[in-house]
Every structure is written in structure tokens, then in C-alpha cells.
N, C-alpha and C positions, 0 to 999 in steps of 0.2 A: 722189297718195295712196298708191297701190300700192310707189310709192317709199322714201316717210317709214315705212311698215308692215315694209318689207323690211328697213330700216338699224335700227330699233326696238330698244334692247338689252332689250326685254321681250315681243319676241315678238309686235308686232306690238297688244301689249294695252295701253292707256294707264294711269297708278296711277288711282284716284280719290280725287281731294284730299279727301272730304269735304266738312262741314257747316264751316258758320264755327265752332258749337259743339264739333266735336271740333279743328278743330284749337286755339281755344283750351286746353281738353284738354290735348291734348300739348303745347302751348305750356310749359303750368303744371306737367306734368309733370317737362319735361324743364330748368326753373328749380330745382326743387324736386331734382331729382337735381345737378343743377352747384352748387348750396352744399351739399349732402352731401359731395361729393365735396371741397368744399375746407375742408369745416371737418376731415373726416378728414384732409386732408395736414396740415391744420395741428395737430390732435391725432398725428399720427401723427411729426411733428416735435418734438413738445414731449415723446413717449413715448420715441424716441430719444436726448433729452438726457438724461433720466430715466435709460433704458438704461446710459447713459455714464458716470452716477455711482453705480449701483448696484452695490453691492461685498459687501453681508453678505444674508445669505440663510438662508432656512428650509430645513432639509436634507430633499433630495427624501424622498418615501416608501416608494420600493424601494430606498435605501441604509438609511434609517433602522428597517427591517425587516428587517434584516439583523444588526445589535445597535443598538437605537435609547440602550443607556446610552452608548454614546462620543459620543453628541452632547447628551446632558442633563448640565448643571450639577449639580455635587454639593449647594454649599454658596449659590452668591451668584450671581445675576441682575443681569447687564449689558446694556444696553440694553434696549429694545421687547420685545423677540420675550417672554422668560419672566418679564417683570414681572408677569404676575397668578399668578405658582405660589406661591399659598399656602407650599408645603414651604420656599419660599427669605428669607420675611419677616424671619426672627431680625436676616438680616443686613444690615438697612437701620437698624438702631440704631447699626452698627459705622458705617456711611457716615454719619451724623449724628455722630458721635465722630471722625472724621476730618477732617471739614469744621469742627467746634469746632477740633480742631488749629490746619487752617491758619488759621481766624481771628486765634489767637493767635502765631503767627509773628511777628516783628519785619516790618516794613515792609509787614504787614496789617493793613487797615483796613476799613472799610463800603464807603467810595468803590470799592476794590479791587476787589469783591465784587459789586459792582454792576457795574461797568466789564464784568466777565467775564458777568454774568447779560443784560445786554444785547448782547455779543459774540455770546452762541448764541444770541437773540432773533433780531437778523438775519439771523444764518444755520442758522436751523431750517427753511427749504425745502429747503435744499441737504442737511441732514442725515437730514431722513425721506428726500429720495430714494437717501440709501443705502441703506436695505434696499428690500427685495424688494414686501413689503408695506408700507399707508396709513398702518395706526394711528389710523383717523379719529376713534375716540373717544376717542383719547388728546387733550386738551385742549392748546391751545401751552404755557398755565400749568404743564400737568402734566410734558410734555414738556422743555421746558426745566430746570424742575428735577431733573427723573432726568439730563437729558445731566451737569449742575452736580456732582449728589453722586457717579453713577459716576465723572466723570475725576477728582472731587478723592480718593477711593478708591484707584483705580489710581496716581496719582500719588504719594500715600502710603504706600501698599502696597509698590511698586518704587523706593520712596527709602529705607524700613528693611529691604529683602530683603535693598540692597547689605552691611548689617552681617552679619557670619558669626553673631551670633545670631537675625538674622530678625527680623520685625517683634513687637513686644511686647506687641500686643491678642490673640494667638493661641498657641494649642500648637501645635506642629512638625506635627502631623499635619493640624490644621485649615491653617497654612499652604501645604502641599503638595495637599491640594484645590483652595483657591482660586487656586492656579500653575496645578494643572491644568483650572480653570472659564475661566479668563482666555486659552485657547489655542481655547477652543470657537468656531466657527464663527456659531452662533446666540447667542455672547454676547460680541457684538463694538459696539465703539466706533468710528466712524471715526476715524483715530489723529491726522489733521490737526486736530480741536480736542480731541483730548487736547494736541499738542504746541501749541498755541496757548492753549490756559491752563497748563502747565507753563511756556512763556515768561513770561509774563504774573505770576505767581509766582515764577519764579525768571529773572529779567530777568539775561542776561549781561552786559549794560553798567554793572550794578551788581554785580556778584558773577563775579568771574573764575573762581571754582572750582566752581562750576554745571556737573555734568556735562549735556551736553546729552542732550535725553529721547531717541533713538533707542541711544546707546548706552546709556544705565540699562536699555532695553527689552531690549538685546542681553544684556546683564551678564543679565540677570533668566532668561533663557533660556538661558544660556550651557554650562548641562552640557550639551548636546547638541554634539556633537564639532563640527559643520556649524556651529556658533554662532561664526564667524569672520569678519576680512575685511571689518564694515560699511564700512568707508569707504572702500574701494576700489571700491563695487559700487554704481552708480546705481541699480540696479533695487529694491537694500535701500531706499534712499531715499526711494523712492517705494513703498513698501508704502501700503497703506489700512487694515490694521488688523492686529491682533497673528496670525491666521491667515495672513494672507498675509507677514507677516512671518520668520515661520517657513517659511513656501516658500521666501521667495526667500532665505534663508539657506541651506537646503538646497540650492538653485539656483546657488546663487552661484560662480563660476568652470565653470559647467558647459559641456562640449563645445557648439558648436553642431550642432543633427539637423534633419536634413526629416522632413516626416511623411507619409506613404505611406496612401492608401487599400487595404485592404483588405491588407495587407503580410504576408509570411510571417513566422509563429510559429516559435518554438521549439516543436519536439514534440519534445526528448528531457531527460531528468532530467540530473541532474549525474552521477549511480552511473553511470548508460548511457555519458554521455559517457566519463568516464575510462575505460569499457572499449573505449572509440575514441581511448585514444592524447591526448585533451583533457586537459591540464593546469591547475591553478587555481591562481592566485598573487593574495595578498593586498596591492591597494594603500596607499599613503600621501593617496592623494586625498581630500580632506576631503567632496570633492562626491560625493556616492550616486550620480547617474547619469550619472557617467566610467566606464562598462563601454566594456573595448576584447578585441578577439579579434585575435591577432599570433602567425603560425606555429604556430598552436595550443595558446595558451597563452590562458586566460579570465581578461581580469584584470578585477577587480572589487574596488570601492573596501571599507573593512570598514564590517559592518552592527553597529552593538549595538541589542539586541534587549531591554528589560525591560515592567516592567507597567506605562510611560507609553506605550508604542511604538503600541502598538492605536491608543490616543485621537487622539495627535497625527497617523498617518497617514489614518486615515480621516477626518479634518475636512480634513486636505490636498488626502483625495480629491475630499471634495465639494464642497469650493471649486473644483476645475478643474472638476469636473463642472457644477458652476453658472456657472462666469467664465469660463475657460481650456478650452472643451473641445478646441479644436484645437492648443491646447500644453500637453498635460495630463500634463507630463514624468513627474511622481511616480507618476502613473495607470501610467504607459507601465513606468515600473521596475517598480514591483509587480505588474505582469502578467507581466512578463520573470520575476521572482522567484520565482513563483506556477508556469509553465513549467518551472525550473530544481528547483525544489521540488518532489517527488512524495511524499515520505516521509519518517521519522526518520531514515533513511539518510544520504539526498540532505541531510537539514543537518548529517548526525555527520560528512559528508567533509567536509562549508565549513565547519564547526566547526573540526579538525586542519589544515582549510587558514589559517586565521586569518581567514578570510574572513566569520565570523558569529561576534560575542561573545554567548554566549547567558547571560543572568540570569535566565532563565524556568525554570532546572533541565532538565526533559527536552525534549529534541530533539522529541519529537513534538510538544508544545506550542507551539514554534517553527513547524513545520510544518501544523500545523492549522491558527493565525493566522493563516498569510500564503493557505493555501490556500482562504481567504474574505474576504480583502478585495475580489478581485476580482465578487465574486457583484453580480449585475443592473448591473455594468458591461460595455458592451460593447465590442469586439474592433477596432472597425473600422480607428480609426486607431492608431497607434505609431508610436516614432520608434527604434524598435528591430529593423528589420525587413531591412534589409542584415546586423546583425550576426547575427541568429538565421540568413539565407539563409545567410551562411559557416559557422556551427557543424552548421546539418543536414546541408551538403555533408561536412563534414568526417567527419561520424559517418556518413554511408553512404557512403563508401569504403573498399571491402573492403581495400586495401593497407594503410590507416589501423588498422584489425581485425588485420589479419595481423600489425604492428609492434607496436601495444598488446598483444596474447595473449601473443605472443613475450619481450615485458617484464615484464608481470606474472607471467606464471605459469613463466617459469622463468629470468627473470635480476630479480626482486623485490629480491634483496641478492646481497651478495660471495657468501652462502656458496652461497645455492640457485645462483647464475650458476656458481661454480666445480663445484657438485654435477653441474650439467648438461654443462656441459662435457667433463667425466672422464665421463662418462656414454657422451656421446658420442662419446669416444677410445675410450674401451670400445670398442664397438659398433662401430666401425670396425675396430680388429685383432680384432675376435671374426671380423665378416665376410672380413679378407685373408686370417686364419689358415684359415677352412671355404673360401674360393678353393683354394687351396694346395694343402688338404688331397684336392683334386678332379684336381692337376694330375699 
């Protein structure tokens, strides 16, 4: 006994099992925890696919307090998310005038119409899981019909845009809204059954001169210099909806970057820099974040800057911010930007460098923009963080300082370089001559 007491891994003190009652007890307890446990992996499997297709989202609340108008609709409500805003009603008469349209199309009919309204019937689970939120009171009835008139809108809409006079139910002013409503973040479609009833509508096996809808979408977007390239770019192709479309246009042919936790910043302007000998040269790259730093020379792709600029970057942003946070490139540039940016200064040199087309008139306005997009974004990752490491070595090396002062302030042109010079000869036989004069 003294034995079994000694080897005992409880010290010698036996458990007590209990009553038959508790351990039933625990019995039921611990059944009662083991289907908990597996109805959550099984929810928690089913949340994950969910995950997978969720693509449009309500923009957080610390971006959207920040200017919460670059994420609200001016004129017209797409999708879920701003279907009860009163303010946006007018324009659900225009999607019923749209939809009259296509009915009247040649090779439309009832059957057609149907064919399409039971296409999104079966796949309205797949479509509420792209946003973010249920929608539970939204009814399938109700749901389906909004999926029906928004895409036959959209598809309307960006089939008279292609004409240089625009679409014919709108003034020019009202049309340039709803371009700019149609890029919002929280008034999105997912683009796969837009381009599934634009096929369905304009069937290529029937109709060879049927632009296909990702380039209509491109065309539609197309002043934006980055509106290049769809069809060399898998990535375009696979957009999910007109927001990320616009990314990955922006995207498109861009350098590949690693992304660094916790990475070095840029802490010096661009004024500062140039007074360290840093050069700015304006690229041809169609891609915003191809920034390359080469012997000291900042090249960076050109920015045009007007009053669409704000909207479309900050919906950029907050779609990485919601999908993409660890390849949050555009985040990544406008931090860089925002860094490089301290003043009207700092954009009146990238101005003369060609490196920022400003339509916003004053430079300071330029610089105020950018110097808040970054607000309740945080710092941690970038994929900019080697090329800031080289530009801060660059700028605190005194030899760097020595060579720029030396350029600037007395060979700036032929003449001050020549003025200096003779200066300098001066000053030399002024000194041989007082030698001399001692000898």
C-alpha cells in the first residue's frame, strides 16, 4: 500500500468518483459541450464560405467619419445597403423606364425576362453573401427584383455612355453623378450577374458586334489614365464589382512588393529631400504604385488630381481596408504620398516636376486632400518600406547635403555657376597677391 501511495501521480490521495448522479452529470454535460462544439465548426465552415464570397461592404466608421460624403450616393441606390434612403426614390422610375427599354429590344420577350428573373432566383444565396450584411427583411421577392432593375440600369446606362452624347434620359450633370454613384463601394452589384444577364441580353453567338460588358465597363471608366490593358490582366477579370474594378485597373501591370510588418517610413518631404541632392523625374507608367528610387533619382509615376480624385480613392481605400488588408497597395501609396507631402510646397516642386497634374487650382488643396486620406488608417504594414529605408539614408548623409548646397546655391545655372567661379578666381589672386605682398 505504502508502495501504490508513493508512485501515486496525486500524491498519494485517490480522486473521488462520485455519486452515480453526478457523474451522469458530467456525463450530459460534457455531450451537451461536444455538439456545441461541432455545430460551431460546422457554422463556423459555413461562415468561412460566406467569408469567401463577400466582396461589398458597409464602409467602416472611422473612415466614414472622416468625410462620410465620398461614400454616400448622390443620386441612385444600387444594391441592398441604400435602398431605404428616401433622398435616392426619384430614381427608381428611371430603372422602370430602363427595363421598359430592354423589353422593347428586338429579340426581347416575356420568356427572356423570366429566364433572367429565375437565373437570380437561384442564385440569390450566393448574392446576399456578397455583402457584408443579411438583409433579412429584405424578402427574396423584394430582393430579386432590385438585383433585375439595378443590372438592367447599369447595363443601359453604360451601353448610351459609349455614345459621345451620353445617355438621353439625363443632363450631363445628372449623368456625371450617377458615374460617380456607380464607383461607390456601398453601391455595388456583384459584377458576375450583371455580366450574366448582359450576356443573356446581348448573346455573342447571336450578335458579333456585342461589345463584351467588362470592356463597356472599362470604356465607361476610361478617363482615368490607369483605365488600360483589360485584357492582358487576369486580375481585371476577375474583379467582383465596379470598386474593385477600378483597383485593379489601377493595379494593373504593377511591380510585385513584399509587405513588411512594422516597416520604415518616409520621414522627410520632398522640399527636404531636394535639399539632399534627391531628384524627381516624372514617369510614363500608367501604374500609380511603380515608385522606383535609382541613384537618387524619385521616380514616380504622374498623379492627375481633380474633384473625382477624393471619391474614387477613398472607396479604394476602404475596400482594402475591408478585403485586401495585407495587400492594401493603394493604402500603401497614399501613405507614401501623404509622407512625401507636407505642404503647398512639397506639391508646387511635383507640380514643375510633372509629377502631379493639379485640376484643383491651389496646391494647398492638393495637399490638404492627400494629407487626410490617411486619417484612422494605420501604419503597420506597407510595401514601401525598403524604398523609404534608401531615400532616409540618402537624406542623412552629410556628403549628400554637401553636393546638393553646393548645386543649389551656387551652380543653380550657367550664370550664378560662372558668377561663382570668377568669385572664386577672384579670391584666389586677391590671396597670392597679399602672399606676395608679405614676401
Amino acid at each position: 500500500m505504502e508502495e501504490d501511495k508513493a508512485i501515486s501521480p496525486n500524491n498519494g490521495k485517490d480522486f473521488d468518483v462520485g455519486s452515480a448522479s453526478d457523474i451522469e452529470m458530467a456525463t450530459n454535460i460534457l455531450a451537451k459541450l461536444e455538439t456545441e462544439v461541432r455545430r460551431m465548426s460546422f457554422q463556423q465552415s459555413g461562415s468561412e464560405f460566406r467569408r469567401s464570397e463577400c466582396c461589398i461592404y458597409r464602409v467602416p466608421k472611422p473612415l466614414r467619419n472622416v468625410n462620410w460624403k465620398a461614400y454616400a450616393p448622390l443620386l441612385i441606390s444600387i444594391g441592398p445597403l441604400h435602398r431605404e434612403n428616401k433622398r435616392l426614390e426619384a430614381m427608381e422610375k428611371e430603372k422602370l423606364k430602363y427595363l421598359k427599354k430592354l423589353t422593347e429590344r428586338d429579340g426581347m420577350d416575356e420568356k427572356k425576362i423570366i429566364d433572367i428573373l429565375i437565373s437570380i432566383k437561384n442564385q440569390e444565396e450566393r448574392l446576399r453573401n456578397c455583402y457584408s450584411e443579411k438583409f433579412k427583411l429584405i424578402e427574396s421577392r423584394d430582393f430579386v427584383e432590385m438585383i433585375l432593375l439595378d443590372a438592367v440600369f447599369i447595363i443601359q446606362f453604360l451601353s448610351e455612355s459609349k455614345d459621345d452624347k451620353g445617355p438621353k434620359n439625363f443632363e450631363p450633370r445628372m449623368t456625371f453623378d450617377i458615374r460617380e454613384d456607380l464607383m461607390l463601394l456601398e453601391n455595388q452589384l456583384p459584377l458576375f450577374i450583371i455580366q450574366e444577364i448582359y450576356d443573356q441580353v446581348n448573346p455573342p453567338s447571336q450578335d458579333a458586334t456585342a461589345i463584351p460588358f467588362l470592356d463597356l465597363a472599362t470604356f465607361h471608366f476610361g478617363k482615368y489614365t490607369f483605365s488600360q490593358g483589360v485584357e492582358t490582366s487576369p486580375s481585371v477579370k476577375g474583379s467582383r464589382h465596379f470598386t474593385d474594378l477600378l483597383r485593379n485597373l489601377m493595379l494593373n501591370g504593377a511591380i510585385q512588393r513584399s509587405y513588411s510588418l512594422n516597416p520604415s517610413m518616409l520621414k522627410y518631404s520632398a522640399v527636404m529631400l531636394r535639399k539632399a541632392g534627391v531628384k524627381f523625374q516624372a514617369t510614363q507608367d500608367k501604374c500609380l504604385v511603380n515608385i522606383k528610387f535609382e541613384k537618387g533619382v524619385l521616380k514616380i509615376p504622374r498623379l492627375e488630381v481633380d474633384h473625382c480624385f477624393e471619391r474614387l480613392v477613398r472607396n479604394i481605400m476602404a475596400l482594402e481596408q475591408c478585403c485586401n488588408p495585407f495587400e492594401a497597395y493603394v493604402c500603401s501609396y497614399i501613405k507614401f504620398m501623404d509622407h512625401l507631402i507636407d505642404s503647398a510646397e512639397d506639391v508646387s516642386l511635383l507640380v514643375r516636376k510633372g509629377i502631379i497634374l493639379n485640376w484643383l487650382g491651389e496646391d494647398a488643396a492638393v495637399s490638404n486632400m492627400i494629407n487626410h486620406f490617411c486619417e484612422n488608417i494605420g501604419d503597420n504594414y506597407t510595401c514601401f518600406g525598403d524604398i523609404s529605408q534608401k531615400i532616409n539614408a540618402h537624406y542623412e548623409s552629410r556628403f549628400n547635403h554637401m553636393k546638393a548646397t553646393l548645386k543649389l546655391i551656387y551652380f543653380p545655372n550657367i550664370w550664378r555657376g560662372t558668377a561663382t567661379v570668377a568669385a572664386a578666381i577672384l579670391l584666389i589672386l586677391t590671396l597670392i597677391q597679399t602672399i606676395k605682398s608679405f614676401l
